[in-house]
Structure formats: structure tokens, C-alpha cells
ZADO-1210 file (C-alpha; in nm, 4 decimals, padded with zeros to 6 digits):
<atoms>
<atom x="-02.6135" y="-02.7381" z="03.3485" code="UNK" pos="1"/>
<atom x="-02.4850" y="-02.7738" z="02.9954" code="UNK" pos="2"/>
<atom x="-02.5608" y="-02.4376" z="02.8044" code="UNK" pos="3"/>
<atom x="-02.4961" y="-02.4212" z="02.4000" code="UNK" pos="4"/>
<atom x="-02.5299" y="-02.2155" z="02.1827" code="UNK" pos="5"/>
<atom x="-02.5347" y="-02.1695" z="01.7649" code="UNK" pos="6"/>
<atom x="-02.5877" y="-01.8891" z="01.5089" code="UNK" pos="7"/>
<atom x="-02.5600" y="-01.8066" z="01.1487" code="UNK" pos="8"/>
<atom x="-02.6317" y="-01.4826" z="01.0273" code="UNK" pos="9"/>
<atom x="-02.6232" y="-01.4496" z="00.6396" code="UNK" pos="10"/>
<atom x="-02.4309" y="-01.1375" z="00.6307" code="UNK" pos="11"/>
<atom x="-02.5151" y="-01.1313" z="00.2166" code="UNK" pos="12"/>
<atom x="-02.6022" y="-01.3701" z="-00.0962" code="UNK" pos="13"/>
<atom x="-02.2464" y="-01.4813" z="-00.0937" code="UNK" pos="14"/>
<atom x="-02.1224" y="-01.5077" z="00.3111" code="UNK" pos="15"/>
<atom x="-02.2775" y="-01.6101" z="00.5700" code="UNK" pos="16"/>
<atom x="-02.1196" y="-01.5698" z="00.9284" code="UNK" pos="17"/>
<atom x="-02.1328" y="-01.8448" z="01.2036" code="UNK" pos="18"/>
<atom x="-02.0279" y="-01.9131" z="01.5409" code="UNK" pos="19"/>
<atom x="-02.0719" y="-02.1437" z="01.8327" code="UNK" pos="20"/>
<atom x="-01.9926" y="-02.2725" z="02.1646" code="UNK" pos="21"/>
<atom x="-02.1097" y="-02.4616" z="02.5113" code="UNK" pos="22"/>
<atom x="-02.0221" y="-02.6571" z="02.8127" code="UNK" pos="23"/>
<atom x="-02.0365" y="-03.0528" z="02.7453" code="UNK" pos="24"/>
<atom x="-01.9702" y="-03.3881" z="02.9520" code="UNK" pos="25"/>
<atom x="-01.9549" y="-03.7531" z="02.9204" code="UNK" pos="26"/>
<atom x="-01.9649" y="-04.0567" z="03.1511" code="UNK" pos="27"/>
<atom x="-01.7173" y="-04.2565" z="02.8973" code="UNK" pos="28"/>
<atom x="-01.3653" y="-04.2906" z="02.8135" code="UNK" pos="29"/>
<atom x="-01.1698" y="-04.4725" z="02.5517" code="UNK" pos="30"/>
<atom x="-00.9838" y="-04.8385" z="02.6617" code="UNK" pos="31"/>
<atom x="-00.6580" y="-04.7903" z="02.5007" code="UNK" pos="32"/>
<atom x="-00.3901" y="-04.7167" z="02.6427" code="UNK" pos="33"/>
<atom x="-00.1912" y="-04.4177" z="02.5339" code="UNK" pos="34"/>
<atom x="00.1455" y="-04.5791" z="02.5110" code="UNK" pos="35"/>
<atom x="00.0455" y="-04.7931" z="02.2344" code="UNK" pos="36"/>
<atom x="00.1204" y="-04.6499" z="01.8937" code="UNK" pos="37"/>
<atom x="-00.1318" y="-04.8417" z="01.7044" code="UNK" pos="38"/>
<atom x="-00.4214" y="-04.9437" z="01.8092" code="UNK" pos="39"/>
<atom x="-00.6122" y="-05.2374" z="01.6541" code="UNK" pos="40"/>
<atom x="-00.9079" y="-05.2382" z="01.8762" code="UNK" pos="41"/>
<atom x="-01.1428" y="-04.9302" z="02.0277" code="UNK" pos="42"/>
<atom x="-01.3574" y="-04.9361" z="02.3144" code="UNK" pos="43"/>
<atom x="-01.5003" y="-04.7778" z="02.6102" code="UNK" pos="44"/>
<atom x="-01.5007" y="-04.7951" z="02.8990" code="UNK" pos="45"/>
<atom x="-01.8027" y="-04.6050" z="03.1759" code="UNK" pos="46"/>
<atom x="-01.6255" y="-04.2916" z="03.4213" code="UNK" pos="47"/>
<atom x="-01.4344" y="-04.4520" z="03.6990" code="UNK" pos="48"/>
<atom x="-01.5935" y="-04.3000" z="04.0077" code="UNK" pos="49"/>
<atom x="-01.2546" y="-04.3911" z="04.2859" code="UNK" pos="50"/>
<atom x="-01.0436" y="-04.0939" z="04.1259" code="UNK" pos="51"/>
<atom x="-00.7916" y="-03.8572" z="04.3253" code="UNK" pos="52"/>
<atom x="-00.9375" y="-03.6137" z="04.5704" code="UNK" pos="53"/>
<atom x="-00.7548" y="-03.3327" z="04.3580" code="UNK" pos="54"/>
<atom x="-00.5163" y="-03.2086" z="04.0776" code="UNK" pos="55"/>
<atom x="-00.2447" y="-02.9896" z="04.0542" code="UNK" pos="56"/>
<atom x="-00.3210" y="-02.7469" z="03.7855" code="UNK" pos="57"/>
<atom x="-00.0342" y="-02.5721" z="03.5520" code="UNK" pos="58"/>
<atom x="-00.0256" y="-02.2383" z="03.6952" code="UNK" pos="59"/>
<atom x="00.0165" y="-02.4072" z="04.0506" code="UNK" pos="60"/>
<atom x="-00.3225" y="-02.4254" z="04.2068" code="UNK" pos="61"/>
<atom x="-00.4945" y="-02.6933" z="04.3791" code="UNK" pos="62"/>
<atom x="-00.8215" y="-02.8034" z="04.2689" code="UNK" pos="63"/>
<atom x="-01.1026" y="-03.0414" z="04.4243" code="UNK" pos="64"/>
<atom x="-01.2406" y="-03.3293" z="04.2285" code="UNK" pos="65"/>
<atom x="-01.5912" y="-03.2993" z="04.3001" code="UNK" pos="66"/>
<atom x="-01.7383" y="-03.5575" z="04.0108" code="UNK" pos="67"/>
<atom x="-01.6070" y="-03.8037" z="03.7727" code="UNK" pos="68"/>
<atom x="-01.7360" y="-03.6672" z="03.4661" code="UNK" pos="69"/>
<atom x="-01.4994" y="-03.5320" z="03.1748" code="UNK" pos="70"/>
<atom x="-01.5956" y="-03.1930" z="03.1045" code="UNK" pos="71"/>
<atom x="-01.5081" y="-02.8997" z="02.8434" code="UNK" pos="72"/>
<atom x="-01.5857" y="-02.6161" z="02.6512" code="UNK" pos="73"/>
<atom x="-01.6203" y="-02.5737" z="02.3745" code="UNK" pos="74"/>
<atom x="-01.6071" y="-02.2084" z="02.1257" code="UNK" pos="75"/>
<atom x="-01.5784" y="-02.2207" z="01.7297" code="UNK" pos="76"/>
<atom x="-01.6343" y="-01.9426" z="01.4540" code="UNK" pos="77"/>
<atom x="-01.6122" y="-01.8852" z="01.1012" code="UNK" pos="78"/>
<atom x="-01.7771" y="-01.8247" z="00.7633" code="UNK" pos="79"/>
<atom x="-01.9082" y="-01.9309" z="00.4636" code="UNK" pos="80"/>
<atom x="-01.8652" y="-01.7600" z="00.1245" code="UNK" pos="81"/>
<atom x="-01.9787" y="-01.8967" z="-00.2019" code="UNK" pos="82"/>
<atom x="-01.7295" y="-01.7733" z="-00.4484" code="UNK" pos="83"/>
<atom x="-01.9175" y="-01.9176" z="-00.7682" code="UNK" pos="84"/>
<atom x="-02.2532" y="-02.0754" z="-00.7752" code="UNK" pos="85"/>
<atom x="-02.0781" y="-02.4215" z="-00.7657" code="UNK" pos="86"/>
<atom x="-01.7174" y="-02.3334" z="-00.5624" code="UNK" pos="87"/>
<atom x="-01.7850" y="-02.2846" z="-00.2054" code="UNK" pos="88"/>
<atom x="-01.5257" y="-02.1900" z="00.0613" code="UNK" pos="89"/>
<atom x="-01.5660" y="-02.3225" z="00.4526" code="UNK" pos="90"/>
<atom x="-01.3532" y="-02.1608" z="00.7017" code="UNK" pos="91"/>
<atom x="-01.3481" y="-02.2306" z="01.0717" code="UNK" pos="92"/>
<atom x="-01.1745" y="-02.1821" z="01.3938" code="UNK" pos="93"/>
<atom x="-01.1870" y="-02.3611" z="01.7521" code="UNK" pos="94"/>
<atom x="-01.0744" y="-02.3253" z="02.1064" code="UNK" pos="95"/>
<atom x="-01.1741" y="-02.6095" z="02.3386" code="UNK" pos="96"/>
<atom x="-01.0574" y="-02.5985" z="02.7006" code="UNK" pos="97"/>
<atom x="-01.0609" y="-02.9406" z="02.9017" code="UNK" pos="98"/>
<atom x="-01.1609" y="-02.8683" z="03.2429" code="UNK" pos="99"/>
<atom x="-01.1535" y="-03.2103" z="03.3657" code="UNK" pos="100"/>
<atom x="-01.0335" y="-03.5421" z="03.1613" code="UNK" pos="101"/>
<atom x="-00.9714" y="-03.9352" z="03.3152" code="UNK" pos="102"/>
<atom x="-00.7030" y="-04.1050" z="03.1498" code="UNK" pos="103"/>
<atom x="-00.4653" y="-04.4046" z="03.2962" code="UNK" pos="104"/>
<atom x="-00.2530" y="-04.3391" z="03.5064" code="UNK" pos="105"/>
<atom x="00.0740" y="-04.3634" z="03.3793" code="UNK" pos="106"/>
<atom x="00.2220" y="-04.2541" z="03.7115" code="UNK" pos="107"/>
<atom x="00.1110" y="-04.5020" z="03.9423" code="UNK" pos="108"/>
<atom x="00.3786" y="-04.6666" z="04.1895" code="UNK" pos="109"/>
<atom x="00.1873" y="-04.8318" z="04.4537" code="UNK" pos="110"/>
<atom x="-00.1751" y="-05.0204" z="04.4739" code="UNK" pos="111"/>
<atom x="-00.4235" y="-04.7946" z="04.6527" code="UNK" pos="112"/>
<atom x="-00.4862" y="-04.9738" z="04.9850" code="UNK" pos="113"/>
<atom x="-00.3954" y="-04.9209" z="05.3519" code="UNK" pos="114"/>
<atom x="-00.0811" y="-04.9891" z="05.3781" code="UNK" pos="115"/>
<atom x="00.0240" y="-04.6948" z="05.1337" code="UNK" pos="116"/>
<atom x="-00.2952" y="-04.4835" z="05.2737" code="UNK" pos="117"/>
<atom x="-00.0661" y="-04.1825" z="05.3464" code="UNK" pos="118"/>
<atom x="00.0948" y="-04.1541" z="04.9577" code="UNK" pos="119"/>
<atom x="-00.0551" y="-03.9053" z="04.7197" code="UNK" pos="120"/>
<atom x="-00.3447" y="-04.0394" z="04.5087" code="UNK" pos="121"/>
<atom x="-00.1683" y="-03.9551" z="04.1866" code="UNK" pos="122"/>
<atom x="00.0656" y="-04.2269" z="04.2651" code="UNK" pos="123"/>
<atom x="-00.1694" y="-04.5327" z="04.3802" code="UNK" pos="124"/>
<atom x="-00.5127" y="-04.4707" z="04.1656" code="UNK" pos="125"/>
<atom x="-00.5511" y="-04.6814" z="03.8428" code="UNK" pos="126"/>
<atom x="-00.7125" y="-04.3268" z="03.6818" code="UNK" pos="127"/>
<atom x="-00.5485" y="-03.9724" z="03.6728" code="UNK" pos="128"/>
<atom x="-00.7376" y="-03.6376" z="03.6155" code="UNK" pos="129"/>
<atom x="-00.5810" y="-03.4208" z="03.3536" code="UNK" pos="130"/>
<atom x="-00.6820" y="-03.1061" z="03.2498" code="UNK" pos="131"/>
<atom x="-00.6054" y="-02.9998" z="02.8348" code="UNK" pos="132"/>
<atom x="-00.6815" y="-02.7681" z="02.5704" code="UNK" pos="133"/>
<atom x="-00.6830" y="-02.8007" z="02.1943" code="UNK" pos="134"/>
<atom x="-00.6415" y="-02.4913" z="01.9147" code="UNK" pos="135"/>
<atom x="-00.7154" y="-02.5285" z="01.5620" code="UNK" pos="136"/>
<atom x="-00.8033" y="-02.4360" z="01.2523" code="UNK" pos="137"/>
<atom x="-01.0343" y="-02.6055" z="00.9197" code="UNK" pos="138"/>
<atom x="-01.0705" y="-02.4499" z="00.6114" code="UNK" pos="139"/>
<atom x="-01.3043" y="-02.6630" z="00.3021" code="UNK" pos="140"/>
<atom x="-01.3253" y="-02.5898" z="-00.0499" code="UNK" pos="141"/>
<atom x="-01.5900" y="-02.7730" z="-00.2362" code="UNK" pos="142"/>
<atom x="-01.6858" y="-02.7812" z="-00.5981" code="UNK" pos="143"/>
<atom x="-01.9177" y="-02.9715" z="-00.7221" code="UNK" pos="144"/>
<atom x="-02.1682" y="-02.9278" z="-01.1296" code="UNK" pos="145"/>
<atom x="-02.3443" y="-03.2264" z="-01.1922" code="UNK" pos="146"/>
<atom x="-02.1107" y="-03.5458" z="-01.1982" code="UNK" pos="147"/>
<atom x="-01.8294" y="-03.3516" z="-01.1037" code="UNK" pos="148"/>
<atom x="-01.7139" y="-03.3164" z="-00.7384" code="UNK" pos="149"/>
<atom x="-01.3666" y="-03.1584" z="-00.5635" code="UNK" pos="150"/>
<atom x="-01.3397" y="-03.1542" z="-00.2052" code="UNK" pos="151"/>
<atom x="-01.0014" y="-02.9688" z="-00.0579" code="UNK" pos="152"/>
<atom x="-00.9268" y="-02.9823" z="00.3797" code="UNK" pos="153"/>
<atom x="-00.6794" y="-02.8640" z="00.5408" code="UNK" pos="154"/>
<atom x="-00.6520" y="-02.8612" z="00.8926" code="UNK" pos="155"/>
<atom x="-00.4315" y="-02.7135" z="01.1672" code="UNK" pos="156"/>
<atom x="-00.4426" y="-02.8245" z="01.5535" code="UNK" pos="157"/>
<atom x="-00.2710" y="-02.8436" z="01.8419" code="UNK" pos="158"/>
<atom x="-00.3572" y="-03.0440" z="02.1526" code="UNK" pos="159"/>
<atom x="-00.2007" y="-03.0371" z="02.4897" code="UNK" pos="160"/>
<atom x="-00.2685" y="-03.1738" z="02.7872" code="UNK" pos="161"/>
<atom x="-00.1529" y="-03.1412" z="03.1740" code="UNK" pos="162"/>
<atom x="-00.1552" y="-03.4557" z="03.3787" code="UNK" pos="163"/>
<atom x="-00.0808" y="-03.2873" z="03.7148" code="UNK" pos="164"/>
<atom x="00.3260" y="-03.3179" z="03.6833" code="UNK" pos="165"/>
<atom x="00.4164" y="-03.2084" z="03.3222" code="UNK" pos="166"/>
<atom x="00.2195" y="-03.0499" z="02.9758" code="UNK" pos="167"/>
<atom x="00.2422" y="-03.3358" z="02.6724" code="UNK" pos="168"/>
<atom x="00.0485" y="-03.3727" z="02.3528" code="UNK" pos="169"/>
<atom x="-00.1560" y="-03.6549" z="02.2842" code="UNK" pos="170"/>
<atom x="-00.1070" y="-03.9332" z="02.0510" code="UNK" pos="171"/>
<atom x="-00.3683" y="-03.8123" z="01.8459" code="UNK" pos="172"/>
<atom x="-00.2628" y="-03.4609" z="01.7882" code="UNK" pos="173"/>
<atom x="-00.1810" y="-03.4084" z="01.4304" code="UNK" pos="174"/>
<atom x="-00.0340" y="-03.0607" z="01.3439" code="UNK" pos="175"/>
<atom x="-00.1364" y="-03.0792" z="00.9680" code="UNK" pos="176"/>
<atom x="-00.3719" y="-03.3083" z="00.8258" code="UNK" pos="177"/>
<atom x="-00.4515" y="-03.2412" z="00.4607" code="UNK" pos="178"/>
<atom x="-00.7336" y="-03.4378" z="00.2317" code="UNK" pos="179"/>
<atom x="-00.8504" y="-03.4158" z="-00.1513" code="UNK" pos="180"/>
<atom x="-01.1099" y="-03.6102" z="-00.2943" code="UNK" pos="181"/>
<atom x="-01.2022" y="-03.5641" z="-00.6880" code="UNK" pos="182"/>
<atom x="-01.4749" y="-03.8028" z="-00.8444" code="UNK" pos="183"/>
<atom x="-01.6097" y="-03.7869" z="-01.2247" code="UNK" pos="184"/>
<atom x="-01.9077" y="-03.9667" z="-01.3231" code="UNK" pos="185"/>
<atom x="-01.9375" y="-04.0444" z="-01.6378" code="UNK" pos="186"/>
<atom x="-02.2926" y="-04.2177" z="-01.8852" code="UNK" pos="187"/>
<atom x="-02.5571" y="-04.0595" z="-01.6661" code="UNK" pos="188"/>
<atom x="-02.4377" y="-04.1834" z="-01.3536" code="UNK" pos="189"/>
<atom x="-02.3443" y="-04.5486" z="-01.4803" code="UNK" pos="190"/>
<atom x="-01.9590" y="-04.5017" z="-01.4163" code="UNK" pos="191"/>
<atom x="-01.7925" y="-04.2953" z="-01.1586" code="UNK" pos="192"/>
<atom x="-01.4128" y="-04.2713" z="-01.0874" code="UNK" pos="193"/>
<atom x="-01.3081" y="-04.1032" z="-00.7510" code="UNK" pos="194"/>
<atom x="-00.9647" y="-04.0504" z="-00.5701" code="UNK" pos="195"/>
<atom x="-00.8423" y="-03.9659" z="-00.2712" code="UNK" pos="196"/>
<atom x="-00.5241" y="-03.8172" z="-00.1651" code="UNK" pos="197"/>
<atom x="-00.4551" y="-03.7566" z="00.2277" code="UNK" pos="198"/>
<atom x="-00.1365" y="-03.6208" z="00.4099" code="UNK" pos="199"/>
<atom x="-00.0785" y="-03.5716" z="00.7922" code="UNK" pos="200"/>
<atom x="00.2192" y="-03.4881" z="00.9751" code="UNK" pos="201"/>
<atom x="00.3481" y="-03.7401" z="01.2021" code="UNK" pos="202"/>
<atom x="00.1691" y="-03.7851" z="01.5392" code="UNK" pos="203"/>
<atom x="00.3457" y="-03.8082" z="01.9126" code="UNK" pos="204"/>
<atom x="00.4795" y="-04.0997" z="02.0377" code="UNK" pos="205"/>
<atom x="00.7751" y="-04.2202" z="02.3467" code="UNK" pos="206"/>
<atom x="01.0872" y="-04.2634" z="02.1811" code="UNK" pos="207"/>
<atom x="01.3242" y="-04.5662" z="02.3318" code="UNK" pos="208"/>
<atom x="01.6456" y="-04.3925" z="02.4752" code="UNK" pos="209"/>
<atom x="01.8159" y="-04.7007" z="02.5993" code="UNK" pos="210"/>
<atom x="01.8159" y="-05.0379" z="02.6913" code="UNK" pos="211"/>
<atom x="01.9452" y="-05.1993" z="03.0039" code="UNK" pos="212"/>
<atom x="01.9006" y="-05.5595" z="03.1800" code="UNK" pos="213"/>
<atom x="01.6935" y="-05.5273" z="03.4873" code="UNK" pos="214"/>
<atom x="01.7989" y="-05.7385" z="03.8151" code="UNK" pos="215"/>
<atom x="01.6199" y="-06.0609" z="03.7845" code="UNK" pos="216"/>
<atom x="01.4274" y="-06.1298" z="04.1118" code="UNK" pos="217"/>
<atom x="01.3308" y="-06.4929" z="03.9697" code="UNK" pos="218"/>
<atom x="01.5254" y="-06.7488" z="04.2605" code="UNK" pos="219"/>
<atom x="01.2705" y="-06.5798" z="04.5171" code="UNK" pos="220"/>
<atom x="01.4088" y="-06.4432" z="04.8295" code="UNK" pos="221"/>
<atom x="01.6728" y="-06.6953" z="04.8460" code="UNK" pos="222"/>
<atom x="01.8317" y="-06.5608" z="04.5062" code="UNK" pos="223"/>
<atom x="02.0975" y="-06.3565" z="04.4415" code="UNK" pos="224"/>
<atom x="02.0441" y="-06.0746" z="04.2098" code="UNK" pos="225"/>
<atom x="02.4155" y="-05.9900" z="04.2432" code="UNK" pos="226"/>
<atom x="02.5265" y="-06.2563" z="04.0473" code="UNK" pos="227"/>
<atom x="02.2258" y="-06.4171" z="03.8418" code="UNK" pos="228"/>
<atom x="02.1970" y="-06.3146" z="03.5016" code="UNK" pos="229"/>
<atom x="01.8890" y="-06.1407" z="03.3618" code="UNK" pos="230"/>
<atom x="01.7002" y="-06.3068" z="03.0811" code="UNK" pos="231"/>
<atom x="01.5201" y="-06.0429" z="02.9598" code="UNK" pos="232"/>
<atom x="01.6011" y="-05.6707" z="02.8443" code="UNK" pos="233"/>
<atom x="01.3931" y="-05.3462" z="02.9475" code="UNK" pos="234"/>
<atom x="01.3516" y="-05.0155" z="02.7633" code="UNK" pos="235"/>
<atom x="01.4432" y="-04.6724" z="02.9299" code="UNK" pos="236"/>
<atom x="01.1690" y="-04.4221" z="02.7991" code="UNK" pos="237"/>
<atom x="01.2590" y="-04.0856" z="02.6976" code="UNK" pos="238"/>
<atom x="00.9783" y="-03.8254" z="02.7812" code="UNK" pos="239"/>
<atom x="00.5840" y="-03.9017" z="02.6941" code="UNK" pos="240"/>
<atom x="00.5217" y="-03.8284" z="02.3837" code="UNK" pos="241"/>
<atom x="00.8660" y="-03.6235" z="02.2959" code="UNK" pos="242"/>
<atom x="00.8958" y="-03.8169" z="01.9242" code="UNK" pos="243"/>
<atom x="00.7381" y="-03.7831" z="01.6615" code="UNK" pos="244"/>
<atom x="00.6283" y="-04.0092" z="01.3631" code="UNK" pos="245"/>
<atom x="00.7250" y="-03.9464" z="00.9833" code="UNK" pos="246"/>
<atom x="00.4558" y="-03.8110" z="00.7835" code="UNK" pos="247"/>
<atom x="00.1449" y="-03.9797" z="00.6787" code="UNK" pos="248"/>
<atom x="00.0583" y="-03.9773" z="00.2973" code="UNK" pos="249"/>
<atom x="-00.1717" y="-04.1961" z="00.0590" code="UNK" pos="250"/>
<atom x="-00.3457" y="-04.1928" z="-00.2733" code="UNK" pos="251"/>
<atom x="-00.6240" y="-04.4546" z="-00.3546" code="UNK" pos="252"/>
<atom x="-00.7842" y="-04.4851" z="-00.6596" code="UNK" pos="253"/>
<atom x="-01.1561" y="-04.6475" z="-00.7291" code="UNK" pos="254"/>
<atom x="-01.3216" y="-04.7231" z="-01.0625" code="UNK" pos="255"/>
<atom x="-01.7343" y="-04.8001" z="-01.0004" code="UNK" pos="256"/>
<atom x="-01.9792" y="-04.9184" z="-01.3056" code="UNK" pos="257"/>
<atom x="-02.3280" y="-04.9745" z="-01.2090" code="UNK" pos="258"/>
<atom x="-02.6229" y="-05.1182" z="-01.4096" code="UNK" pos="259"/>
<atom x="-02.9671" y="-05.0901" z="-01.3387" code="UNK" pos="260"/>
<atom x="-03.2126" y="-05.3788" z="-01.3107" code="UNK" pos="261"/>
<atom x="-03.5804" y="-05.4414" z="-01.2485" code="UNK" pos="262"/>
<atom x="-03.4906" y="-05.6816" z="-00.9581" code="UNK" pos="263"/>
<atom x="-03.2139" y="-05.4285" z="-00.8413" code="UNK" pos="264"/>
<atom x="-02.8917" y="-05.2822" z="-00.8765" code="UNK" pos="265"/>
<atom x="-02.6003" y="-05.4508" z="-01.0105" code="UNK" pos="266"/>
<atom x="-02.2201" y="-05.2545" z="-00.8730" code="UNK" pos="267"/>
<atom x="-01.9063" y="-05.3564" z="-00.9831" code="UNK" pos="268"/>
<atom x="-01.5865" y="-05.1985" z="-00.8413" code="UNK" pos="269"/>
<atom x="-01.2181" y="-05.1823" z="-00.8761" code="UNK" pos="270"/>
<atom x="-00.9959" y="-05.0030" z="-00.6642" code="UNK" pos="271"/>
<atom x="-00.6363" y="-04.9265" z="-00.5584" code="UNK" pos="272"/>
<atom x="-00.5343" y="-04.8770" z="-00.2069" code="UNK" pos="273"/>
<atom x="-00.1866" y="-04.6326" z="-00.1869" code="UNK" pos="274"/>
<atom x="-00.1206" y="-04.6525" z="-00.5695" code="UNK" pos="275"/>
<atom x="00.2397" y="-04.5345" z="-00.5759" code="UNK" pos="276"/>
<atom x="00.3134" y="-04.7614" z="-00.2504" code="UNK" pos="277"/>
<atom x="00.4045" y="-04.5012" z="-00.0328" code="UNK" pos="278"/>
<atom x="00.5759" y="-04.6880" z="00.3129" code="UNK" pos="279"/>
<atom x="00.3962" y="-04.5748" z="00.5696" code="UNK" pos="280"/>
<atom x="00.4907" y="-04.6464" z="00.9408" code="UNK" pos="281"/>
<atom x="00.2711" y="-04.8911" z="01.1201" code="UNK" pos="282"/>
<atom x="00.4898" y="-04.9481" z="01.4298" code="UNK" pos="283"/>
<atom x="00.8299" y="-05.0302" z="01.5139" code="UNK" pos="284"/>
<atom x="01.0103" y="-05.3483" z="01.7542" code="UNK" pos="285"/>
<atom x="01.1351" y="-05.1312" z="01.9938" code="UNK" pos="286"/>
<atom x="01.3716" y="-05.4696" z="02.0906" code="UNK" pos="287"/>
<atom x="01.4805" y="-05.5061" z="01.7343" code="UNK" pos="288"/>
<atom x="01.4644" y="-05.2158" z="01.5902" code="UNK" pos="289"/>
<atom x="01.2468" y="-05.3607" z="01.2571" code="UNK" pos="290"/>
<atom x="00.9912" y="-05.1779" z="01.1264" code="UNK" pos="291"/>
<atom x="00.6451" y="-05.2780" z="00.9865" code="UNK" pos="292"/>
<atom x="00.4857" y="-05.0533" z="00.7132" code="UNK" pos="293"/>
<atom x="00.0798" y="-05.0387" z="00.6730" code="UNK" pos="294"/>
<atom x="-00.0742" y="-05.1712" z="00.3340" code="UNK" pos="295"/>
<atom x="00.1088" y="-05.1518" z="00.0546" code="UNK" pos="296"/>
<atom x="00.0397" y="-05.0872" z="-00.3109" code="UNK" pos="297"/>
<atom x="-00.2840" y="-05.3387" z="-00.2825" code="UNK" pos="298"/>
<atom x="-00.5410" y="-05.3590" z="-00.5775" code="UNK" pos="299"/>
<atom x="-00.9087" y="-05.4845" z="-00.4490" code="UNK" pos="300"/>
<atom x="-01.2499" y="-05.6009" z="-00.6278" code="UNK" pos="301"/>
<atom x="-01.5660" y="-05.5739" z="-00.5132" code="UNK" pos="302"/>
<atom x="-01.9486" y="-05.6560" z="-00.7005" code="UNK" pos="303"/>
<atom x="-02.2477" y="-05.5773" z="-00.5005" code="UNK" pos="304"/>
<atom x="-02.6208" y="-05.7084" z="-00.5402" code="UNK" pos="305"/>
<atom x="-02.8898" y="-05.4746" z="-00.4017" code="UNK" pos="306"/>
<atom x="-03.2585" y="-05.5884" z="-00.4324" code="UNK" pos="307"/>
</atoms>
């Protein structure tokens, strides 16, 4: 059973009041892995069914695993006032509690056979259950009279999430995420100009809190880790997820003329991609220490034929 529910009741011209909510699954969950900082590729993956016979919640309690789905639920509110005929204001506000999540498991110690039949699931299963909940806050304000349009969000949230042994936020939870968009058309529609200008705090991530050459194991068992050297180094971890990233900010600029045909449309289109060449983090060497910055100032041209 997956009730939901949604209403709007226009409270006057000018506000109108809304709210929502429901209980939702899903069978899927995302291939990354959560230690990575950046990740180049997304997929899915379908709901392991061999999961842990039960979890450890926060406040102490045992509870059964009785399915493999990922289940929450889900409550929002807020309003809608229309300050002008053209300036509209969007406020809303969300509570979502995780009752039952799969991630890796970032715990495991041993492989999950006979031999280690007698340790607790949550070390030997490839998949933990985690439990979570996420607070927030998004507030729009949207202008828009014939070719001119102004978008403002700002958004608040905090994610957490248990994963049996300790609470730890996500790398996707971004405190404050901001976002303005402005675009000006100009001869009846034949040239527009847009920008966009976004800014988000820095997201979680493990910081490295050491470094240390682990016994090397490679003469087999007639070696001597006593006295052979180690070729490579290893990283001591400080706690999941305890860093955070510098801030996140961009401007991009783009510059559109279009010209109308009888065998189509003709588009031409110039753009900048972070204009003032802001150096944003893309990751980090954790061995060297060097750091790699995402796109820089980069100008682009594009001309598209639609018939």
C-alpha cells in the first residue's frame, strides 16, 4: 500500500495554499559508490534481495528486514502568492523520513559464507540497510512580461542518514544551493540573451588524515613482512563524510539569434561557460596532494538546422 495525497486550496486571487505527502518505494539503487567525490558515470542497479536479517536503529532498537525495497515518506507544504500580475512568489517546505534505504556496505570485513556464518551480517553482506531523513526548505521568485524572464531559488536542506553504527550526511547534501537565471529577448523573438548564475555550499566528503606504508604480504607465506619494504602507500580515513568541499559558484553567459525559414529554422549560438573563471574543485590526489579544477573560463559555438 502506497497512499498519497495532494491539495491546493486557493485561499484568494493572490495565494493559494498547498500541501502534500505519501508513502513511496523503489526496486532500484544508484551504482556509485559513495566514497567517490566525483562521479563521471550514473547507473542503477535492481534491489539486492540477500540483505541483513536486521538493523540497529538510532534510538537503540532492533528492527526486522522483512523486504528489500527502499521505502519513505514523504510530507511537503507551502504557498503561492502572486505579488504582481507578472512577479510570483513559490514557497515550500519538506520532511522526508527514510524508513528503509540499501547502500554498499562500507563496513564489510569478511565474505558472507560458512566459515564466518556466526559474524553479524553488517559485517559480511555486500549491501547495508540504512535508515535517513532529509529537512528542507525552497522558496522561487519568478518574473516574467513578454521577452523578459527572472527566475530566483534558494534552497535549504539537510540530509542525514544512519547506517546502523553512526549518523553521517550524504555526499549529496548541500546546505545552500542558490540559482538565478535572467533572459531578454530582443526583435520579436529573433535574439535572446540569457544567464545563469548558481552557488552551493560545499558538499561532504572523507578527508585523508594520514598516510602510512602497509606490511607488504607480496613473498607469499615464505616472506617476511618484518623486513621487506612496502611499495606502495595507504591512506588513513578520518570519519565518513566529516569534510567538507569549498563552495560551488558559476556564471555562464549565452547569446542566441534565430532566423526563420520556409524549409526550417536556422539557430546560431554563442555562449560562455564560468565567465569570470571561477576555480572550482573537481577532485583532489589524495597521494599528491594536486588539485584538478572543473571547466574553466571556456567560450563555445553552436548553429542548429531544424526542418
Amino acid at each position: 500500500m502506497e497512499p498519497r495525497f495532494g491539495i491546493k486550496y486557493k485561499a484568494s486571487e493572490r495565494l493559494r495554499l498547498k500541501a502534500a505527502g505519501g508513502m513511496y518505494s523503489q526496486n532500484v539503487i544508484s551504482a556509485n559508490s559513495d566514497r567517490d567525490i566525483v562521479n563521471l558515470f550514473y547507473g542503477f542497479l535492481a534491489g539486492p534481495q540477500n540483505l541483513q536479517d536486521d538493523i540497529q536503529l538510532a534510538n537503540g532498537e532492533q528492527r526486522e528486514i522483512v523486504h528489500s525495497l527502499q521505502t519513505a515518506n514523504h510530507a511537503v507544504a507551502g504557498f503561492e502568492f502572486d505579488l504582481t500580475e507578472r512577479l510570483n512568489v513559490n514557497a515550500e517546505g519538506y520532511v522526508k523520513h527514510f524508513t528503509q534505504l540499501t547502500n554498499f556496505n562500507r563496513n564489510k570485513l569478511f565474505p558472507d559464507n560458512t566459515t564466518y556464518a556466526s559474524e553479524p551480517d553488517a559485517f559480511k553482506k555486500d549491501f547495508i540497510v540504512e535508515t535517513g531523513r532529509a529537512v528542507g526548505a525552497d522558496v522561487v521568485v519568478k518574473y516574467e512580461e513578454r521577452e523578459t524572464y527572472l527566475w530566483f531559488v534558494y534552497g535549504l536542506g539537510d540530509v542525514d542518514r544512519w547506517d546502523g553504527f553512526r549518523w553521517y550526511d550524504p555526499v549529496f547534501d548541500r546546505r545552500h544551493n542558490v540559482n538565478l537565471v535572467a533572459s531578454q529577448g530582443f526583435g520579436g523573438g529573433a535574439w535572446l540573451v540569457s544567464a545563469r548564475w548558481n552557488l552551493g555550499s560545499g558538499l561532504p566528503f572523507t578527508q585523508s588524515q594520514g598516510y602510512y606504508q602497509a606490511p607488504s604480504t607480496g613473498g607469499g607465506i615464505d616472506g617476511d613482512y618484518l623486513t621487506t619494504n612496502p611499495d606502495d602507500i595507504s591512506i588513513y580515513l578520518s570519519g565518513l563524510n566529516e569534510g567538507r568541499l569549498p563552495a560551488y559558484h558559476r556564471l555562464d553567459l549565452n547569446v542566441k539569434r534565430t532566423w526563420e525559414r520556409g524549409g526550417g529554422d536556422i539557430e546560431l549560438s554563442v555562449g560562455i561557460t564560468n565567465v569570470y573563471s571561477r576555480q572550482n574543485i573537481f577532485y583532489v590526489n589524495r597521494i599528491t596532494g594536486q588539485r584538478k579544477n572543473q571547466l574553466p573560463f571556456l567560450p563555445s559555438l553552436g548553429l542548429d538546422w531544424s526542418f
